[in-house]
Structures are given as C-alpha cells and as structure tokens.
MIVO-72510 format. One record per residue (C-alpha): z, x, y; residue in three letters. Coordinates in steps of 0.001 Angstrom, whole numbers, plus 524288, in hexadecimal, padded with zeros to 5 digits. Layout:
N
ZXYALA ...
This chain:
677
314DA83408930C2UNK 3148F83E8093A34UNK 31BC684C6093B4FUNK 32A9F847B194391UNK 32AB684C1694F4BUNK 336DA850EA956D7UNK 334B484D5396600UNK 338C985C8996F1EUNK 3435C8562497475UNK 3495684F6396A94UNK 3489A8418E972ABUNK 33B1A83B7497216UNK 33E68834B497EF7UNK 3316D82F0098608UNK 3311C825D09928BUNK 333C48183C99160UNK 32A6080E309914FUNK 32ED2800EB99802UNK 3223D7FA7C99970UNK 320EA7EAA999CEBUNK 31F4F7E94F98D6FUNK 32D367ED9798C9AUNK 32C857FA84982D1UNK 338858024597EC9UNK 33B2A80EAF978A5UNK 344D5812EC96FC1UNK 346F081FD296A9DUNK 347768215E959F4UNK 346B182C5A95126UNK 33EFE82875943F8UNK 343CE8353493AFEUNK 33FA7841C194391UNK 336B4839FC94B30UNK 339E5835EE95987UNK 332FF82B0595EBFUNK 3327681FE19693EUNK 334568112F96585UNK 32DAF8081B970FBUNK 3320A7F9AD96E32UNK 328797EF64976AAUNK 330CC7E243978CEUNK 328757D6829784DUNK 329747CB09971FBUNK 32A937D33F964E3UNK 32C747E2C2963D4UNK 321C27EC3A962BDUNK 328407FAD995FBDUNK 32035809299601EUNK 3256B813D795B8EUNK 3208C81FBD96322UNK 322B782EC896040UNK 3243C8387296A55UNK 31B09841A096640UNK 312CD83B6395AF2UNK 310D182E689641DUNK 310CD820C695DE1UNK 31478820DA94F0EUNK 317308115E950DDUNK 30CC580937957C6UNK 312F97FDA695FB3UNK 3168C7F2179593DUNK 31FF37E875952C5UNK 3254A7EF48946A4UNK 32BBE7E82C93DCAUNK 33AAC7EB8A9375CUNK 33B5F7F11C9294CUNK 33EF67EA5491D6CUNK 343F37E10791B21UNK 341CC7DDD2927D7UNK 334687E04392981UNK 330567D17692DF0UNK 336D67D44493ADAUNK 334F97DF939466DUNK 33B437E6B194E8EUNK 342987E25F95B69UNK 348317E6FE9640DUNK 3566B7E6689608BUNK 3538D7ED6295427UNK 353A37FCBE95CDEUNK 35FF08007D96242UNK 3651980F3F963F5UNK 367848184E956D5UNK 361B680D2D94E05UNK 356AC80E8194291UNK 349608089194381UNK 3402A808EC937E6UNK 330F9806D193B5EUNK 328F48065D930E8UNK 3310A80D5592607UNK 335A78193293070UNK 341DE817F293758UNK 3457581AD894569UNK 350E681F0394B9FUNK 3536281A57959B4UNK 35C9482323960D9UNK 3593E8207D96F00UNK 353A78164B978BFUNK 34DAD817219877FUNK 356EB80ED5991B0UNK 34EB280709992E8UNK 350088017A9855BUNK 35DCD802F9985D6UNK 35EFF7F9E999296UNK 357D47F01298BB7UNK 35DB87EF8D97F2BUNK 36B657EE969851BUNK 364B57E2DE98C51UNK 360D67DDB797FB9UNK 36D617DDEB979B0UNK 36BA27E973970F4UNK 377B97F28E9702DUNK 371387FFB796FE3UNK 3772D80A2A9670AUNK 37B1A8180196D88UNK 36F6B8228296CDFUNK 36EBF82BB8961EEUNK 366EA839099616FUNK 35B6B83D7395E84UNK 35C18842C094FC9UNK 357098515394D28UNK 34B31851E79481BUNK 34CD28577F93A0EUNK 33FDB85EA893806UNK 342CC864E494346UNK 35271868F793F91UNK 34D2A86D3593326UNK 341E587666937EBUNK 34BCC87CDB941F7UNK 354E087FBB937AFUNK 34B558856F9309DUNK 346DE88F9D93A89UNK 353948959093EE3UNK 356FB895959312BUNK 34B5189D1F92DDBUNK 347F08AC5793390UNK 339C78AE4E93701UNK 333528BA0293363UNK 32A208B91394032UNK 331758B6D4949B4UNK 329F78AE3895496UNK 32D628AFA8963A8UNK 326008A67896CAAUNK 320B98A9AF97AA9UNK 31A8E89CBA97FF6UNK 314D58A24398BBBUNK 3084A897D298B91UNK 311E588C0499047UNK 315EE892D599CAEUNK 3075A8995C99E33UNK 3020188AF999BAEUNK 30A9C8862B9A5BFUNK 30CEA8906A9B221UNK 2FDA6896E29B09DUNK 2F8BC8978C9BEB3UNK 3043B896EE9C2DCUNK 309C18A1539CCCDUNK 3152B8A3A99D414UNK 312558AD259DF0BUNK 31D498B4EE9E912UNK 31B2F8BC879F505UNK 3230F8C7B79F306UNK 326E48D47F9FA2BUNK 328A38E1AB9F6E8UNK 32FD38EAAB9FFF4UNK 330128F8B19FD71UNK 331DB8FC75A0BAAUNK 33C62904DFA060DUNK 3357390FF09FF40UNK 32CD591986A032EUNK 31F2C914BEA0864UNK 3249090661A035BUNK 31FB58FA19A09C7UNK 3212E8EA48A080AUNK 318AD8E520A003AUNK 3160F8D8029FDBFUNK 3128D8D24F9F053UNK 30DAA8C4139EAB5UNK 315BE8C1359DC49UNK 30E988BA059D528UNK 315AE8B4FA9C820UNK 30F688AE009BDCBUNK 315558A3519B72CUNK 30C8D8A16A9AC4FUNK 311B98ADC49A6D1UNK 31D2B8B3489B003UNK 315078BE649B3F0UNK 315908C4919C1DEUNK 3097D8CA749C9A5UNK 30C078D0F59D739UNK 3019D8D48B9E229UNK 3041B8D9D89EF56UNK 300068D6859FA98UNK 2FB928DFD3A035AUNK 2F9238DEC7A11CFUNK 2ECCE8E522A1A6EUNK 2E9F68F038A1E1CUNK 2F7238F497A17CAUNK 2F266900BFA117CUNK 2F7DE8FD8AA03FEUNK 2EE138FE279F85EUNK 2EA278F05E9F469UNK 2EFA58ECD29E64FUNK 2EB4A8E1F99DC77UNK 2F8888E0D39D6B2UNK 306F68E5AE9D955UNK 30AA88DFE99CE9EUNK 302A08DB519C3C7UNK 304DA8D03E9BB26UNK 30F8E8D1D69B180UNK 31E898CB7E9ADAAUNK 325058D3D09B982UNK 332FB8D8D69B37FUNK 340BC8D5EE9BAB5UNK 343D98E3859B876UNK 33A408ECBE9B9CFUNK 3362D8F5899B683UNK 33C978F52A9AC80UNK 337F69020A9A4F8UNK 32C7D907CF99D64UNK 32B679015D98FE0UNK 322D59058298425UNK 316A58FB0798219UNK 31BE38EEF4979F2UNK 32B098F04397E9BUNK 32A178E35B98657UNK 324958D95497DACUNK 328FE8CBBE97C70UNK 3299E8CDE496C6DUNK 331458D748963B6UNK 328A18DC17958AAUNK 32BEF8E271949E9UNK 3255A8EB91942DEUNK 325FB8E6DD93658UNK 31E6D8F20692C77UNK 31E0D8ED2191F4DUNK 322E28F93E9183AUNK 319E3904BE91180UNK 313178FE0490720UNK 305E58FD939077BUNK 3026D8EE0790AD2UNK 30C9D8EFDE915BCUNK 30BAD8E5A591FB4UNK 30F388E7D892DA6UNK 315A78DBB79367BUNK 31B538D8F7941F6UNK 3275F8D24C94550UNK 32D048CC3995231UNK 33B0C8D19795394UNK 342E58C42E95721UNK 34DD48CC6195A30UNK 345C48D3D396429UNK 34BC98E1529644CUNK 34A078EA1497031UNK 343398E03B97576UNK 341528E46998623UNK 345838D7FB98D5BUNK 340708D7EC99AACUNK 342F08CD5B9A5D9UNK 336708C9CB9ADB2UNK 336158C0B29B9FDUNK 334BF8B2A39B8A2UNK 3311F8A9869C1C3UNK 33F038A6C69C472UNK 342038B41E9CAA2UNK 338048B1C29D45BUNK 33DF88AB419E2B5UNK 33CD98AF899F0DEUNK 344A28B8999F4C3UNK 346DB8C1029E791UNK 341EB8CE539E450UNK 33D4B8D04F9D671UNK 33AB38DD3C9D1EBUNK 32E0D8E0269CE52UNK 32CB18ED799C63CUNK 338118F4599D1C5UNK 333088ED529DBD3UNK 33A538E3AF9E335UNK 330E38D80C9E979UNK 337128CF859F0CFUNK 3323A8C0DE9EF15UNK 32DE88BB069FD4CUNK 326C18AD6D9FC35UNK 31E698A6849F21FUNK 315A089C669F235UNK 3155F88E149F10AUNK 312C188D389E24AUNK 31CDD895E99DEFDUNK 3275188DDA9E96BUNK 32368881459E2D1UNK 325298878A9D506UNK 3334B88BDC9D75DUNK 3366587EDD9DE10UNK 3318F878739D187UNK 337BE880899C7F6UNK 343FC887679CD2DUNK 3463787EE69D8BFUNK 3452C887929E4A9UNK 3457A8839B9F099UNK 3467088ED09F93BUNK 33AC9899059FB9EUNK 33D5789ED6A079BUNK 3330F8A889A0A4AUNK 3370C8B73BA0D2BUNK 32DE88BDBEA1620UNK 327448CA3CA113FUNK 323F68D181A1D47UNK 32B708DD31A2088UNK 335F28DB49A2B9AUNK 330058E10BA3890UNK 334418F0FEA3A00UNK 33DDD8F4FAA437CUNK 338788F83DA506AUNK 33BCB906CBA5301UNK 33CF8908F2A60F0UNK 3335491543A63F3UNK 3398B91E50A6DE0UNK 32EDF926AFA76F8UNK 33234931B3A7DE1UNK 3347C9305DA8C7CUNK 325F99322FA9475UNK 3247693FCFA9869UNK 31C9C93CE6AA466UNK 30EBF94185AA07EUNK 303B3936EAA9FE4UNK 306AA9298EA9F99UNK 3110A92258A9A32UNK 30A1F91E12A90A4UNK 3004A928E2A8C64UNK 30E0F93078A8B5BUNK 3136592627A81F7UNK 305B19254CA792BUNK 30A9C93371A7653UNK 3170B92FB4A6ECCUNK 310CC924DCA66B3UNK 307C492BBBA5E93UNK 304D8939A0A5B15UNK 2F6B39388AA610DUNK 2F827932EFA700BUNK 2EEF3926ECA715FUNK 2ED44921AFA7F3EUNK 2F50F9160AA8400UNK 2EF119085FA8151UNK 2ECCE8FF69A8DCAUNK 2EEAE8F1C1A8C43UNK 2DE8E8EF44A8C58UNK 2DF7E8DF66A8A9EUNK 2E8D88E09DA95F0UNK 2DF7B8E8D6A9D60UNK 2D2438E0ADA989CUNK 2D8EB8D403A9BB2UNK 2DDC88D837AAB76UNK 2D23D8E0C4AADB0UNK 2C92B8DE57AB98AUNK 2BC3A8D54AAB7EBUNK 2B2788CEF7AC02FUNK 2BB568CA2DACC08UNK 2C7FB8CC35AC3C7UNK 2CF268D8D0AC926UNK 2DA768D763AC09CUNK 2E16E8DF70ACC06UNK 2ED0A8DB2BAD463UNK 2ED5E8DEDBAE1F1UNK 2F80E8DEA2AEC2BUNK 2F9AB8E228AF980UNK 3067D8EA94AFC26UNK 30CCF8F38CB0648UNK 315958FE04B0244UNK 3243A8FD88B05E1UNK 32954909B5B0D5CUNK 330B790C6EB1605UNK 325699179FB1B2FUNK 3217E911BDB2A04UNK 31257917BAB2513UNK 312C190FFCB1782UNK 317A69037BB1C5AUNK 30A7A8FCF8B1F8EUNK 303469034AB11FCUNK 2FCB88F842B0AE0UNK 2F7CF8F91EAFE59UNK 2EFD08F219AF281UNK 2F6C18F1EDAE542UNK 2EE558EDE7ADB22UNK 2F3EF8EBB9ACDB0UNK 2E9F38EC37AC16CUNK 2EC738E1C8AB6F4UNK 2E3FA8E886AAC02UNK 2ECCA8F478AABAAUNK 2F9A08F2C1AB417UNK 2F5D18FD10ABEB6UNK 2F7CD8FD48ACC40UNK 2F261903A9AD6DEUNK 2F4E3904B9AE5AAUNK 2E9EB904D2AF1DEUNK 2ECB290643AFF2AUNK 2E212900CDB079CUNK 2DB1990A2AB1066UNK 2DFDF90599B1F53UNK 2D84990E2DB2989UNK 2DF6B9164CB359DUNK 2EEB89130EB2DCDUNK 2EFAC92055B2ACBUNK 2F0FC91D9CB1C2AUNK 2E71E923A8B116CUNK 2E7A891754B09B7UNK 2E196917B9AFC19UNK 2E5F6916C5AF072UNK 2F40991723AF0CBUNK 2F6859162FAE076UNK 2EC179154AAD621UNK 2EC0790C2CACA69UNK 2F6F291027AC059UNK 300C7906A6ABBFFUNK 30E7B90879AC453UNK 31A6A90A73ABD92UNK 32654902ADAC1E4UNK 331169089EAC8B9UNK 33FD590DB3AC48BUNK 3380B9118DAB799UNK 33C2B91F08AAFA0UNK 330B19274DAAE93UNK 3341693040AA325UNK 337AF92467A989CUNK 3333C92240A8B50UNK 32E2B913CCA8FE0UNK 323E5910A5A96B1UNK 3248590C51AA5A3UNK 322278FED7AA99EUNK 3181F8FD28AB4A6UNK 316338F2F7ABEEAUNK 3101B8E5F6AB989UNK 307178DC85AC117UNK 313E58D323AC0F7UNK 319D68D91EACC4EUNK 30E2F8DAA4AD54FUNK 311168CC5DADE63UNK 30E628CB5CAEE21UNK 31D098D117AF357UNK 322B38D8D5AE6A9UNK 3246A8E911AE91EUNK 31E528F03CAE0D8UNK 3232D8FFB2ADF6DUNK 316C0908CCADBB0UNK 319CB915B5AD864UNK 3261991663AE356UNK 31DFD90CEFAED7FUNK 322FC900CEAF0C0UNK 318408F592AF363UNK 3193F8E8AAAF710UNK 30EDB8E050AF43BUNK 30ADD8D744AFF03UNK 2FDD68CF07AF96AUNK 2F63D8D032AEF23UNK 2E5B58CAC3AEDFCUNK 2E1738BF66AE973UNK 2DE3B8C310ADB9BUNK 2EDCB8C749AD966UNK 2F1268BAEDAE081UNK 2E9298B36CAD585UNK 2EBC98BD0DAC8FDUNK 2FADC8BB0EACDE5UNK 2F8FE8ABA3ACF2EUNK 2F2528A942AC285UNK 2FE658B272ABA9BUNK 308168AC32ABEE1UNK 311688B010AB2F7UNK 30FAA8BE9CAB66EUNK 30FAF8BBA6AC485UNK 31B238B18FAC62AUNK 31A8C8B383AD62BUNK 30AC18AFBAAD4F1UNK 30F4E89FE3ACEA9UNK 30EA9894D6AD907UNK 3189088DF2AD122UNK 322B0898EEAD095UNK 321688999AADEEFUNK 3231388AECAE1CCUNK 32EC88882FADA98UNK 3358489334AE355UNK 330EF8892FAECE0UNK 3360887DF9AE624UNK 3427C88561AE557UNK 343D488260AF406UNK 343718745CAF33DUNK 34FE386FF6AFB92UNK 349E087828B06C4UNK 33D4487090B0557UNK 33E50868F3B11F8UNK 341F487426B1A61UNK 335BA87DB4B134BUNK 32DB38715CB17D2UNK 333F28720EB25E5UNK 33121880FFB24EBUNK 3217A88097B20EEUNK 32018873F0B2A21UNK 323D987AD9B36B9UNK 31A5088618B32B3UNK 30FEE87C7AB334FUNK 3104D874A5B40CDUNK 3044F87243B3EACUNK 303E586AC7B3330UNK 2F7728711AB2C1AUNK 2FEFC87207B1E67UNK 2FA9F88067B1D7DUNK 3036688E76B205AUNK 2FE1889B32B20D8UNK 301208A4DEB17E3UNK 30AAD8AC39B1FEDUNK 312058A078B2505UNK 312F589B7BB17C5UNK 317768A81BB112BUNK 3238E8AB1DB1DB7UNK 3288A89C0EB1A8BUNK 327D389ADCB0E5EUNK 330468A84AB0CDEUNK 339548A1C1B1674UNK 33C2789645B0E57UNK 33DE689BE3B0317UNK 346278A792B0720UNK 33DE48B142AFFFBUNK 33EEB8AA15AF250UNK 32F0A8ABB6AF1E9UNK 327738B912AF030UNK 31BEB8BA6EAF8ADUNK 312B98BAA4AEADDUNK 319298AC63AE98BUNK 315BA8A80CAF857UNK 306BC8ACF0AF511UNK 306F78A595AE901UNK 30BE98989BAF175UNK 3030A89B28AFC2EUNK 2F6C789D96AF36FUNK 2F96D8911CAEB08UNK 2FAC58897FAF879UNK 2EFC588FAAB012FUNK 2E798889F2B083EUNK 2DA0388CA7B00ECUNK 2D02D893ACB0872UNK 2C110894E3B0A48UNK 2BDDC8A027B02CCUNK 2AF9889CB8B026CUNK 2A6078A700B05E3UNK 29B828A6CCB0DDDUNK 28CD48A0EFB0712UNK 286F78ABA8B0E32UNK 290018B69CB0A2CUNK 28D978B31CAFC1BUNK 2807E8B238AFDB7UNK 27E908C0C7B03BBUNK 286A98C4D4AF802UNK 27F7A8BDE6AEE53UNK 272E48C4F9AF5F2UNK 279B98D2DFAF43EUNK 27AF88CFA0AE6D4UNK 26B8C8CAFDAE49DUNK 2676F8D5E6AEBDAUNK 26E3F8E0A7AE35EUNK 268768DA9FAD7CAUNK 25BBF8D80CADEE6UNK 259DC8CAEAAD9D4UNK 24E868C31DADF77UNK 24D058B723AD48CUNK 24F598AAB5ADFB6UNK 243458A4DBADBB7UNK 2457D8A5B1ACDA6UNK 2533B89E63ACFDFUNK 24D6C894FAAD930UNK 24361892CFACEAAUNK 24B9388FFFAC28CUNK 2546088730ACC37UNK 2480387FF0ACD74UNK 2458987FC7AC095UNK 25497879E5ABF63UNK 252278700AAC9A0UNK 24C9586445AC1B4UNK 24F0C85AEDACB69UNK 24972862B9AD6ACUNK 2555F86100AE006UNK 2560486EC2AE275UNK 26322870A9ADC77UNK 26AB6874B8AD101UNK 27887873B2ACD1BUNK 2800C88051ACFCEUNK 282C488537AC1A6UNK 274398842FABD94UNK 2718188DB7ACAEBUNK 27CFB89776AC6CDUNK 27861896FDABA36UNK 2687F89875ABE97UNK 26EFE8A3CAAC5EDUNK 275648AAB6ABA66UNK 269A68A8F0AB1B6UNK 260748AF49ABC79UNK 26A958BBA5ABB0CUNK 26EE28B876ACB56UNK 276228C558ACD71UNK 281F88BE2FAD414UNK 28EB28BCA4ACF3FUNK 292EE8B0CCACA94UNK 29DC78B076AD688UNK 2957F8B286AE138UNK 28B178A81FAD94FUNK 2951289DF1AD7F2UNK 298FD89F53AE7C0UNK 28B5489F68AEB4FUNK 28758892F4AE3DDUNK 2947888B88AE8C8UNK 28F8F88DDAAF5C3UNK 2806288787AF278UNK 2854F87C39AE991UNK 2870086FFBAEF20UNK 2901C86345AECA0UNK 2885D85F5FAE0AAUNK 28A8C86DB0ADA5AUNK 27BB987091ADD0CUNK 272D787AA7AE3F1UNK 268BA87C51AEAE4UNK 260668877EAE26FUNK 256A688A6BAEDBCUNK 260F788D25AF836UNK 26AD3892C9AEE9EUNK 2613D89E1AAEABDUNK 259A289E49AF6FCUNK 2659A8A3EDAFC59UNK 267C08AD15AF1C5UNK 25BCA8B3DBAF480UNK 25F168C080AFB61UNK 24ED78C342AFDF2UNK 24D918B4F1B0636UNK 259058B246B0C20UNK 2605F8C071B0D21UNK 26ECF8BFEEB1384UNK 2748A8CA0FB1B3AUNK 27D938D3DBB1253UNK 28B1F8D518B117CUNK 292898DEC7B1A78UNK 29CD28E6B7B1076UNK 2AB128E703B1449UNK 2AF438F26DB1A0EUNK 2BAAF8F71AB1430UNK 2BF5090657B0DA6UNK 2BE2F9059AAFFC8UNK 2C73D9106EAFA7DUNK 2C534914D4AECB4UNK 2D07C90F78AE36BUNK 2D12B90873AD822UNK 2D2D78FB2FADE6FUNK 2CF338F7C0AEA35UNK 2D3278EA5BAF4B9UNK 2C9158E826AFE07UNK 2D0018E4A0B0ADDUNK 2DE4B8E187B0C36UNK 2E3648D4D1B05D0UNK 2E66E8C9C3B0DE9UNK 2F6978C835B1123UNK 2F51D8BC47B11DEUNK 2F0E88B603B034EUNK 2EDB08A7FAB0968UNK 2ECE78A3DBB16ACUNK 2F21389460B1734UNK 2F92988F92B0CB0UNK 2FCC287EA6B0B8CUNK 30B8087E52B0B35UNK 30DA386F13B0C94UNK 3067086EF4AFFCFUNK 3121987A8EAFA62UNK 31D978720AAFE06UNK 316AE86670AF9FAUNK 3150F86C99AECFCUNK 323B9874C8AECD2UNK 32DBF868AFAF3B1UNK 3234785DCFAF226UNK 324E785B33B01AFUNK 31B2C85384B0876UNK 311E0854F3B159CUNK 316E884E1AB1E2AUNK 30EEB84830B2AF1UNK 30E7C8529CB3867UNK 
C-alpha cells in the first residue's frame, strides 16, 4: 500500500463527471486517505475508487460485499452520506457527495444523511506537534524568490516620469523612464535627454537596485542590511575547537528597511528616489493592462511632462532719439553688438519685378491746395510691393512754368497724426489704401488719386481680399441693394441711349451711375463695373509693325540662318504641302536659337497661321529675312525721359475703357429684360 496522502486543501473535490453512461462521485475517506468513488449505473454497478493525487488505487468494476455477504455486490442504495464501505478488506468513509448525486438519490428514494467533515489527517497532527514541540538548533528561514522569478521574468513595468528641479540653482526638468522589474522588485532609471540640450549624455540615472521608500537612509558598515542574522558561535579554547555559525531567529538589531513595491507605483504619485522627488506621468500599455488585471484600475489619466510656457515679459525700449532709422535705432537696444535690421526677403523675392511683371502700382493724382499755381500739378505715385516704398514723379509739361521732376524719392511714408519720439515703431502706408478716389497725405501733401494703369487695375482685380473696392461682386450687390428703383435706373440708362446701340461711354456711364446711386459707389468700384462690362477692343498690332521689330531684333544679333530654317521645315514637311503645324515652327525656331522673344514669336506666328493651326514655312521666314525683304525702321517716340527711379512713358488715359454694355449690367444686377425699340 502506498504512503497516505493528505490532499492541500483538505477537500479532494474534482469536477463531476455526468457522462451518457451515467457516473457519480462520492467523496470517502479510507483511514488518512482521501479519495473519489465513481459509481456507473447500468444494468448492474461497476465502482472505481480514484485518489487525488496517487490516481486509481481501484480499477472499475463490480465489487462484491464482504462476508458473509460476499455472493452479492454493491448497489446503489448501499452509499449514503457519513456511512462505512469496506472494499476489499479496507474501509471507506463517505463524508460528502456532488449535487448531482444528491438530486438523484433523493429521486431514488434514498434519505440522505447530513454531511460530516473531513477527518484530520493523523500523520500529519502528529508530525506538527512534534515540531513546535521541539527547538531546532539551525534555525531555517526560507526566501523563495525562484516562484516569482519563474513567473514575472521578462516582465517589465515601465513609467514616464518627471523630475523638476527648476527650483535650485542651475536646476532643470528632467524627464526619466522607471523601469521596475517584477521578477525581482528591482528598479532601473534612465533619462531621457533631448537635442542639442547641452547636458552630458548618461547610461544610467539610476542603476538597477531595490530603490528604498526612505532614502537615503544613512551610511551603513558592509553586511548591516542582510536578509539573515548570523552567530558567532567559537567553540571555546581547547585545542580541537570548532567554530560554527548560527542564524539568530530572534534577529537582533536587525535594520528593517521598506523598499517600493509595485503597489506604490500609479500616475500621479511622486516616489522618492535617493531625495529626489519624480513625479510619475504616463506608462505604457503593459503596465495599464497589468494594474487592470491585478489591482483593478481603471483610471490612467496621463499628466503631461512639458514645462508650462514662461511668462511673456513685456520688453520696454527707450523712446527713438531721432538719429538713423527707426529701426537701425532700435537694433541698438537689443543686443550689445548692433546688427542691421532684417528685411522681409521672401516678401521682397516673392513681389519683386521679372520679365513683364513690375510688381509696382501706379496712380495718377493731383495735389489738393488751395495754391491757384498748384492746382493743375499732376503727378505719378508709384507704390513698390517688394519693399513698401513709395515714391512721387511729376511729369515734365513744357512752357507751365513748373520744374517738374522728381517730386519725392522711394522711401516708405509714414502715416499721419503719428508721435515721432516713441518707443514703437511707426506704421507706414500699406498698398490697401492706394484705390482710384482715396486721399492719400505724403509727408503734409494731400493727393488724390484719379486713375491708375492697367497693371494696378489687374494686380487690384486679381486681390480682391486686400483690395475689397477691386471685386465685381462687392460692387454689384451695392447695385442689387437698389432693387425697388430698378425700373426707374432702367428709365434713367434708356433715355441715355436714344439710339438703342446697348453701349455708354465711359463718361456717361460713370455721371449716371453716381446719380442713381447717390454716391454709395467709389470711383475704384465704377472702374471695376465698367472694366468687367466693356466693350472688348482690337488691340491687335499691325503684321508689319511686328515684323520691323522682329527685323531690329535679327539685325542686332546679325542672324542670317533663313535657309537653314527653310531647310529643316523641308525636311519636316513629309507630305510636301508646304506646311507645318505652328508648334513644330515655334519649336524649329527655338532650336535654331531665333533671337526673338517668345512674345513677339507667338504674335508673329498668330498672324501667319491659318484656320487649320498651320503655316506656310516659305512665306513665314521669307518675311523674316531682314537681307531680302528689308522694312522701313521704326521712328522712336519723342518724349523727355527724366532720370528717376521709375519712370511712365506718356500720361495715362482718364478714361480706363471707352464703351461699356450696360443692358448686359442690369440684366445681370435686376434681371430686367431688352425690350423691342
């Protein structure tokens, strides 16, 4: 027979089995030994007796009862609660049944008895007795450290943490990753440490070690903090004398310290780590799923380790003393060595000047006096987008008595009813205010700007959110605003046009529409109407003017390669029709290195290309050459060129369009139709 075998818990309980073959379990005690009875119901009884820990002392079948009854076996009304068995000589104790078996015994008939307990197992009662009765001369303290190694190894918890020692001298935050080791409670600490910071890069802040609650918590001698007590135990003075050691149970000055656990670790503490308090931030989503598991938490709201922004000190400058520029002047109270004042160079690369771009807005004013000689002064303001300058010309007229000249150079113009000895700098006058009819005061001189050229007229159009007067629709629902008067506006621009041609000129236009609105449109707004509703002119230039130009241009370069042109056109010509499409001449033209621009090429092949998009090669280029077929040069407009920084050839137009459709306006404004002459 084997050793008995007491189960941990005392109980011996196992799952039920309630198969189709109708198995039942009973618990029974058979001296010290706890085991499992499973009774099959068939048409006779098969029993098994099974151990807990030893397994299956009792294979399964019918076992007979003992003498004298040993012709007959076991049934199932012979087991009932805190009764004997006897198999085979050894007898059982049955203290306990599953409910199953209860349910259907009581279905059986069987009156079940009331459950008993488990006896004590006496091997066991007798071997505890005899240890606390007896005092060991070795004592024996056990550390089992290899079940928790075995079962958290690998396994991390890890914090984002923050120290902030803003507060002492030279201090700064610093933030840290905790790293805590639950195989062995131990805590490792690195810092994190941003570029370019300066700071001296650091394996470790903290190596790995148990990390005290309160530290530090002094110097000790080595072998003070040990997790055993030892005796000296000298075996006297004779001459065999043995030496020993001893564990001291009773563990006298014996230095307790308290270490963090993994308990003490949640968001929002600080923990002290050897008189340093880190504040713990976040973690990641191991160690948020580990507390969940374990302690239940649900809340890990995240603390944010980045130092709150600084307050913004105000810097006070002294006022400007009135030597140099504003800003030169200021430069000077910055820094201790002066360093030139930065321009705004994307500003400046983006609005600069290129090709046909000016990048330059200029308007035609008059100045307003009340000086009988100054009333009749007109000028050219032009207004630089790369920089914010101004400047003012005054055309040269001859025998008026007037110089003329330039009246003020480029510099940008400060706004007026500014202080001029202030600590902040002046504001000067944008591009935003510059619209046909606004005054503009320069230096003390009051303009009033009457036109302006095409290029502002476009710039204006196509920035409309910086130019609100420039935008068609802005404009038109001033218009719309008007609508119960739309009959009589139609009356109005009906009677100016007894003719019935659909079209007004420009000055006819501009007097009625100021008349029915009452002045609610700015003459920048009436331009903007009339330009959007103009009548569109020929602008086409002469064949033969841009052929004498393109000559000018061939004979500066002296370029004589016709027959080379012709030749590869030829060459081109598959077909033998004696044409080619347009963009395989232009770009025959641009391979031969044809020193024309690509303005004056375009215009010049427009005028040769016919419905089909195709030219003639042999006239095209017989006419470009200067040698064959020469054309008279160009006379030069006379005007007086004076020498300024910008210069207007000829005097603008007042009139920006001549005929403008305004059936088409009030069609578009009150939706009113033409009606019949």
């Amino acid at each position: 027979m084997k050793p008995p075998v007491t189960p941990p818990d005392g109980s011996g309980w196992m799952e039920v089995d309630r198969g189709c073959r109708g198995r039942r379990k009973i618990k029974l005690i058979e001296g010290k030994e706890i085991m499992k009875l499973h009774i099959s119901l068939k048409s006779f009884i098969l029993i098994e007796a099974v151990n807990h820990h030893v397994g299956t002392i009792i294979r399964r079948h019918r076992i007979s009862l003992p003498p004298p009854d040993d012709d007959q076996f076991y049934t199932v009304y012979h087991f009932n609660i805190n009764t004997d068995v006897v198999f085979y000589g050894r007898t059982f104790k049955i203290y306990e049944c599953d409910a199953f078996t209860k349910n259907f015994l009581k279905k059986i008939g069987v009156k079940l008895n009331p459950p008993g307990h488990c006896p004590e197992d006496p091997y066991m009662k007798l071997r505890r007795e005899k240890l606390d009765c007896v005092d060991p001369f070795h004592p024996y303290e056990s550390f089992d450290t290899l079940k928790q190694f075995l079962q958290y190894d690998g396994k991390v918890l890890r914090f984002f943490c923050l120290w902030d020692d803003s507060d002492s001298l030279f201090g700064d935050r610093r933030e840290l990753v905790l790293h805590y080791f639950l195989s062995d409670d131990t805590v490792e600490i690195k810092e994190v440490i941003p570029h370019n910071s300066g700071q001296d890069a650091m394996s470790w802040f903290l190596r790995r070690s148990k990390l005290p609650k309160h530290g530090p918590p002094g110097i000790y001698q080595p072998g003070q903090i040990t997790d055993r007590t030892v005796l000296n135990v000298c075996g006297g003075l004779a001459e065999k004398r043995v030496d020993g050691y001893l564990l001291d149970k009773y563990k006298l000055g014996k230095l307790d310290q308290e270490y963090y656990k993994d308990s003490d670790l949640t968001i929002g503490t600080y923990i002290n780590v050897w008189g340093r308090k880190v504040l713990l931030c976040d973690c990641d989503e191991f160690t948020k799923s580990y507390f969940k598991a374990k302690y239940g938490v649900e809340n890990f709201t995240s603390i944010s380790c980045k130092a709150p922004p600084l307050p913004k000190i105000e810097r006070k400058f002294p006022p400007y003393t009135g030597f140099g520029s504003e800003e030169d002047s200021l430069r000077s109270c910055i820094g201790l060595v002066p360093t030139p004042h930065q321009r705004n160079f994307k500003k400046c690369m983006e609005e600069d000047s290129y090709g046909n771009v000016s990048s330059i807005l200029r308007f035609f004013a008059k100045l307003i006096t009340d000086k009988c000689a100054d009333v009749d002064r007109m000028f050219v303001i032009s207004y630089f987008l790369s920089d914010d300058t101004l400047s003012v010309f005054e055309p040269i007229e001859r025998n008026s008595g007037l110089t003329g000249g330039m009246f003020l150079k480029r510099i940008r113009v400060k706004r007026p009813g500014q202080e001029i000895f202030k600590s902040e700098l002046s504001e000067y006058i944008k591009s935003e205010e510059l619209y046909v009819g606004a005054k503009l005061n320069v230096n003390g001189y009051l303009f009033l700007l009457l036109n302006a050229d095409e290029y502002t007229l476009n710039y204006m159009e196509n920035n409309t959110n910086r130019f609100p007067f420039s935008s068609i629709e802005f404009a038109l629902q001033k218009l719309k605003d008007l609508e119960s008067k739309s009959k009589d506006i139609k009356q109005v621009f009906a009677a100016a046009d007894p003719r019935h041609t659909k079209v007004l000129d420009y000055n006819t236009f501009r007097d009625l529409l100021m008349n029915v609105t009452s002045g609610r449109l700015i003459d920048q707004e009436v331009i903007t109407i009339a330009r959007y509703y103009r009548v569109p002119e020929d602008m086409s230039t002469d064949v033969n003017i841009l052929i004498a130009q393109a000559h000018e241009k061939l004979k500066k370069n002296i370029y004589e390669n016709f027959d080379r042109l012709i030749f590869n056109c030829v060459y081109e010509d598959r077909e033998k029709k004696h044409v080619l499409p347009t963009k395989d001449i232009q770009r025959l033209c641009k391979s031969s290195r044809l020193p024309l621009s690509d303005d004056l090429l375009g215009n010049l092949l427009s005028r040769f290309e016919d419905s089909e998009h195709q030219i003639n090669y042999e006239s095209f280029f017989s006419a470009l050459n200067w040698r064959m077929n020469p054309m008279p040069e160009l006379s030069a407009p006379s005007y007086l060129k004076e020498k300024c920084e910008d210069v207007w050839l000829g005097m603008p137009s007042p009139i920006p369009v001549k005929f403008i459709r305004y059936l088409d306006l009030l069609r578009d404004v009150f939706g009113l139709e033409e009606e019949e002459p």
